[in-house]
C-alpha positions in Angstrom: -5.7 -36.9 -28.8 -2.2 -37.6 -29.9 0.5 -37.7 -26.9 2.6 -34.3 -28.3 -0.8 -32.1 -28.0 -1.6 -34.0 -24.5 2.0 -32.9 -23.0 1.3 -29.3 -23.9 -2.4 -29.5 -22.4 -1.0 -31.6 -19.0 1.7 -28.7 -19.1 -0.5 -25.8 -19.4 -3.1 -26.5 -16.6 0.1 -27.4 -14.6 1.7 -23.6 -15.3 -1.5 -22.1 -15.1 -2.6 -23.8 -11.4 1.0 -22.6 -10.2 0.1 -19.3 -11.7 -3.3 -19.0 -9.4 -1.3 -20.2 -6.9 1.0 -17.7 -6.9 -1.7 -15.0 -7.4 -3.4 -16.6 -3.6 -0.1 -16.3 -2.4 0.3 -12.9 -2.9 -3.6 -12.0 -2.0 -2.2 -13.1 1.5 0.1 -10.2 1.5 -2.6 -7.4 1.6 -3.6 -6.1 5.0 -7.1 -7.0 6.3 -8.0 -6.2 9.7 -6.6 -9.0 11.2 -2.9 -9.7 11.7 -1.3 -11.8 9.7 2.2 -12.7 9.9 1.7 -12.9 5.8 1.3 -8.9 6.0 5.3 -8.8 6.4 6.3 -11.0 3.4 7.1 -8.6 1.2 9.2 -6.1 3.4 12.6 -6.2 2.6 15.6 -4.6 4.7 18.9 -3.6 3.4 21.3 -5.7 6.0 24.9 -5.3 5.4 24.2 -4.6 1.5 22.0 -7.0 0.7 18.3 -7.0 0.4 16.8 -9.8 2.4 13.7 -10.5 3.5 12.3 -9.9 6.7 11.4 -13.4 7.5 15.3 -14.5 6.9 16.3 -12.3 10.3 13.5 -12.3 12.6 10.7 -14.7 13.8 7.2 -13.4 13.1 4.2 -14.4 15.0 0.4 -13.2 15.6 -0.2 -13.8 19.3 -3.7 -11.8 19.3 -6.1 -11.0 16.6 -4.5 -7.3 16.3 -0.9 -7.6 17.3 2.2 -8.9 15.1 5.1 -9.5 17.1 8.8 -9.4 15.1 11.4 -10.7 17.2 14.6 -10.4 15.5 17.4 -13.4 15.7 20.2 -10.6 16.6 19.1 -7.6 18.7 21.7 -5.9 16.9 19.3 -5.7 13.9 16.6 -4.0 15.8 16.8 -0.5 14.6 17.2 -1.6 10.6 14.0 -4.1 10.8 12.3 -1.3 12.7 13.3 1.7 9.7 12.4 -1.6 6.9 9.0 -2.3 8.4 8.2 1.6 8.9 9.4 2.1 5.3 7.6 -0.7 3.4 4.6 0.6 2.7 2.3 -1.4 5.0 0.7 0.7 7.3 2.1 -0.4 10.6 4.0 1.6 13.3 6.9 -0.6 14.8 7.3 0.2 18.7 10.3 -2.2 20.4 11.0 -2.7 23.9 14.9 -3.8 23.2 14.1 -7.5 22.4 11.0 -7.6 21.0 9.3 -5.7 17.6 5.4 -5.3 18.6 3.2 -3.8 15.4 -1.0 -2.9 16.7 -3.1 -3.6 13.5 -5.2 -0.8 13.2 -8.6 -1.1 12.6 -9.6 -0.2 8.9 -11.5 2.7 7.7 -14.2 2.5 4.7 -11.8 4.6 2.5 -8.4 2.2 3.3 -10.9 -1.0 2.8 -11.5 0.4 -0.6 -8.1 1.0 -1.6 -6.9 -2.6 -0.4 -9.8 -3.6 -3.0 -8.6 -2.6 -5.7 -5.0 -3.7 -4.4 -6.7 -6.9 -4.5 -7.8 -6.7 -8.2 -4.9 -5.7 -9.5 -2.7 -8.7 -8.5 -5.9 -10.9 -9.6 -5.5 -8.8 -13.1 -1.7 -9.7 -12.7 -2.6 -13.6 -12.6 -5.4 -13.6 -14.7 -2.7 -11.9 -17.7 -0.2 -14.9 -16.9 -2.8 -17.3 -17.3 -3.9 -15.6 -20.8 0.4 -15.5 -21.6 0.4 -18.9 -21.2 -2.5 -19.7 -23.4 -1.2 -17.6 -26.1 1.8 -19.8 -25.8 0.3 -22.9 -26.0 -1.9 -21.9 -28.5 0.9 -20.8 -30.9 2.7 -24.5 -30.0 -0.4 -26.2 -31.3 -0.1 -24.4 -34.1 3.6 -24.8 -35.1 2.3 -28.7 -34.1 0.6 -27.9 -37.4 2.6 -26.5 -39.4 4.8 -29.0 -39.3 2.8 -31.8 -39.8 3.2 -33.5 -36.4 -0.5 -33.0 -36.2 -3.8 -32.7 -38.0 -6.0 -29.6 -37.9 -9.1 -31.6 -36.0 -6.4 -32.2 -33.4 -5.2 -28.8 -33.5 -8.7 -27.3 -32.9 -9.8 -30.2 -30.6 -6.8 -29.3 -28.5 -7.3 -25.8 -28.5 -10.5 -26.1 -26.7 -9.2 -27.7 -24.4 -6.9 -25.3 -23.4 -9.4 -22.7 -23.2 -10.9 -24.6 -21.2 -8.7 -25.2 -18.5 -7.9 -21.5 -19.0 -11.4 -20.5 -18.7 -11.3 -23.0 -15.0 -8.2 -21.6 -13.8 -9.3 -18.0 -14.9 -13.1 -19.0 -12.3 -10.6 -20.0 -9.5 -9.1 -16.9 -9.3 -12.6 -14.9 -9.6 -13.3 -17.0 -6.4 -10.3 -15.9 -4.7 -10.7 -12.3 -5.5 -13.8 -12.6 -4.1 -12.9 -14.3 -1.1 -10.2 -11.7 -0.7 -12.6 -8.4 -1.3 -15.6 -9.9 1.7 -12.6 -10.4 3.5 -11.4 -7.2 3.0 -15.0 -5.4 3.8 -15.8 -7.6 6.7 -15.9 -4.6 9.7 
């Protein structure tokens, strides 16, 4: 293969691991039945104008199996992590005893285990589309390649298997993720 159609190759299975690796990263983000500091990425509180995340003012840990513990850096920020974490969507209750944010992880019921399911599938939809985006764009690279010459149409086509190929790889390790995620998900 010539070195122009390598670089795009080498390129795409670089953009498209990030890309699953992304999609993990945000798998960690929905709730199981265990705590998970990783529950409390995404909450976001509104200090002093400025949306920042929760992590930036507080130190998050998982001292038992269903108990977070949010203790902030300033006790003066107490009540607005409190009203961000009750707010955010994640299913937890915040109770503080004036230094200390404690969150009980609730055992899930069939119906909630279902939801965070399809939760699941949907950000593994999410990656699996960037994946396909970046494809498409290396596909239609190859093929300006063509057009202009740089390269000949048995490179253009042996090149474009390639890519589907490591499309159609990356595209497996997320399957395996998801699947990892949704038995983690069920697992009573």
């Amino acid at each position: 293969m010539s070195e122009l159609t390598d670089e795009l190759i080498a390129d795409a299975r670089d953009r498209m691991g990030k890309s699953v690796e992304a999609t993990q990263h945000e798998f960690q983000s929905v709730r199981t039945g265990r705590a998970s500091p990783a529950i409390l990425d995404r909450v976001v509180v509104d200090y002093y104008g400025a949306a920042t995340p929760l992590r930036s003012l507080a130190t998050i840990n998982a001292p038992e199996a269903r108990l977070l513990t949010v203790q902030p850096f300033d006790v003066s920020t107490m009540k607005l992590l409190e009203k961000a974490i009750a707010d955010s969507g994640v299913g937890l209750n915040p109770s503080n005893d004036g230094k200390i944010i404690r969150l009980a992880v609730p055992e899930l019921n069939e119906e909630r285990r279902r939801e965070l399911v399809k939760v699941a599938r949907g950000i593994a939809e999410e990656g699996r589309i960037k994946i396909r985006n970046i494809r498409r764009d290396v596909m239609k690279d190859l093929k300006e390649l063509k057009d202009e010459g740089d390269v000949g149409e048995d490179e253009e086509k042996r090149a474009e298997g390639e890519v589907q190929k490591v499309t159609d790889q990356r595209v497996g390790e997320l399957d395996a993720a998801l699947k990892n995620k949704e038995a983690e998900i069920m697992e009573v």
